[in-house]
Each structure stands twice: as structure tokens, then as C-alpha cells.
C-alpha positions in Angstrom: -22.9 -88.1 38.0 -26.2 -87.6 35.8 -29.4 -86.5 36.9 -31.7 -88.8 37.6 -35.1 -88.2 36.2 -38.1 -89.0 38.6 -40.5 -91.7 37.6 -43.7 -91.0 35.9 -46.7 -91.0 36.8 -49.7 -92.7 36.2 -52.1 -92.2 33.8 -55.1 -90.8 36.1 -52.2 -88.9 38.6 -52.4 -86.6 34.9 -56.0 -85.7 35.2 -57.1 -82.1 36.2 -60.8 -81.8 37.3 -63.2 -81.1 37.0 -63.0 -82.7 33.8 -64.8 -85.5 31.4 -64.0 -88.4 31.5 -64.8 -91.3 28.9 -65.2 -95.1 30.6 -65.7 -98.1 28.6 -67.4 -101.2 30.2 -68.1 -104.3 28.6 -70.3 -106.9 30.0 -72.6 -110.1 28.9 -75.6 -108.3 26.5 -78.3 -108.8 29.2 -81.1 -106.1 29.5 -80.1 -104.9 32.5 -76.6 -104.4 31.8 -76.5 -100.8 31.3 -79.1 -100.1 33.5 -76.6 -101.9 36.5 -73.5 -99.8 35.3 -74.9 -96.3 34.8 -76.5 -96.9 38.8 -72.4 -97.8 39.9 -71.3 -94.5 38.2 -74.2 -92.1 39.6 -73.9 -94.1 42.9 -69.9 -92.7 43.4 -70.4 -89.3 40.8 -74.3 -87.5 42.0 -73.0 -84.5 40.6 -72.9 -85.8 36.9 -76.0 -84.3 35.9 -75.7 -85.6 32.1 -73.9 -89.0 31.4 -73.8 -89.3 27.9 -74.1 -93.1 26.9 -73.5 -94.8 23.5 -73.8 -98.7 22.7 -72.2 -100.9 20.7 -72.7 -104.9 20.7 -69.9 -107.2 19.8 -69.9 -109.2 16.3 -71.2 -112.4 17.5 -73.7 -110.5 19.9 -72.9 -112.2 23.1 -71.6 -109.0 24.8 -72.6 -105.0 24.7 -69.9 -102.6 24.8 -70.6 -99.3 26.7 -68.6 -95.7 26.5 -69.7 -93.4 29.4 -68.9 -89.5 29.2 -69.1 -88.0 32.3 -67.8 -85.2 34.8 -65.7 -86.8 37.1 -64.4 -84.2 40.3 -61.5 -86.2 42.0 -58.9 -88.8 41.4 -61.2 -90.6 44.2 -64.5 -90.8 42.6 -62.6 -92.7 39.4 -60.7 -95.6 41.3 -64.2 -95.7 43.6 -66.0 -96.3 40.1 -63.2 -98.9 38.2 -63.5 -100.7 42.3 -67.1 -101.1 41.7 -67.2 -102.1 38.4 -64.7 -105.2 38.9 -66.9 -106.1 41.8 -69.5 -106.1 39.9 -70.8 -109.6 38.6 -72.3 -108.3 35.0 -69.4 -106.9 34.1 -66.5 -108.4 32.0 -63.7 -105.7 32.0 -63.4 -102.1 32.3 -61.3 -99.0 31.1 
């Protein structure tokens, strides 16, 4: 009988932290969009003291794309953030 390899696992279960992490967020281009998102990421990660921030809008300019570089410390604090961020009404999708 062969040996059954065990399933894999996901993605984040891969993670070692500390460690950076990179989150994109897209959302409606509204001026407070990326003030809103970087407050849900601080609010679940205090201990990033630098969360580096670049911007990009979409070709028809109806929606902002944002990549956020950050320390994350546990496997918690990411699905806390990517919970909060599809409760959140300003934003369109997440990864």
C-alpha cells in the first residue's frame, strides 16, 4: 500500500514571523480611502512602526489600488486584518 502524503497547507500556515508582509487593497478612489485602511491595519498590528505605502489608480480612475508593507507578528493579526478589511464598506477586495 503507498504512502499517503498529507495535505498541504495553506498559504499563510507557511509564514514564519516576525516577518513582512505585503497586502494589497483596492477600493473606490475616495480621499479617505487610504487613510480608512492604513487605521484597520495599525488598529490589529501597533507594533508596525513603519508601513510602507505605495499607490496606484486604475486606468479609468474610478478605483485606487494600495500595497501595504508591513511587519506582521502572528498568523492572528493577518486573518484579524483581511476580517476587517471585508467588513469594511470602502473597500472592494483584498489580498
Amino acid at each position: 500500500m503507498a504512502e499517503q502524503s498529507p495535505p498541504p497547507r495553506p498559504a499563510l500556515e507557511l509564514l514564519e514571523f516576525p516577518s513582512r508582509y505585503p497586502l494589497k487593497v483596492l477600493g473606490n478612489d475616495d480621499a479617505e480611502f487610504e487613510s480608512i485602511v492604513l487605521e484597520l491595519v495599525k488598529a490589529r498590528c501597533p507594533q508596525a512602526e513603519h508601513i510602507e505605502v505605495s499607490k496606484r489608480m486604475s486606468k479609468g480612475g474610478k478605483y485606487v489600488a494600495l500595497t501595504l508593507t508591513f511587519m506582521v507578528y502572528s498568523h492572528q493579526q493577518i486573518t484579524e486584518i483581511y476580517r476587517d478589511l471585508y467588513e469594511c464598506q470602502h473597500v472592494v477586495m483584498s489580498l
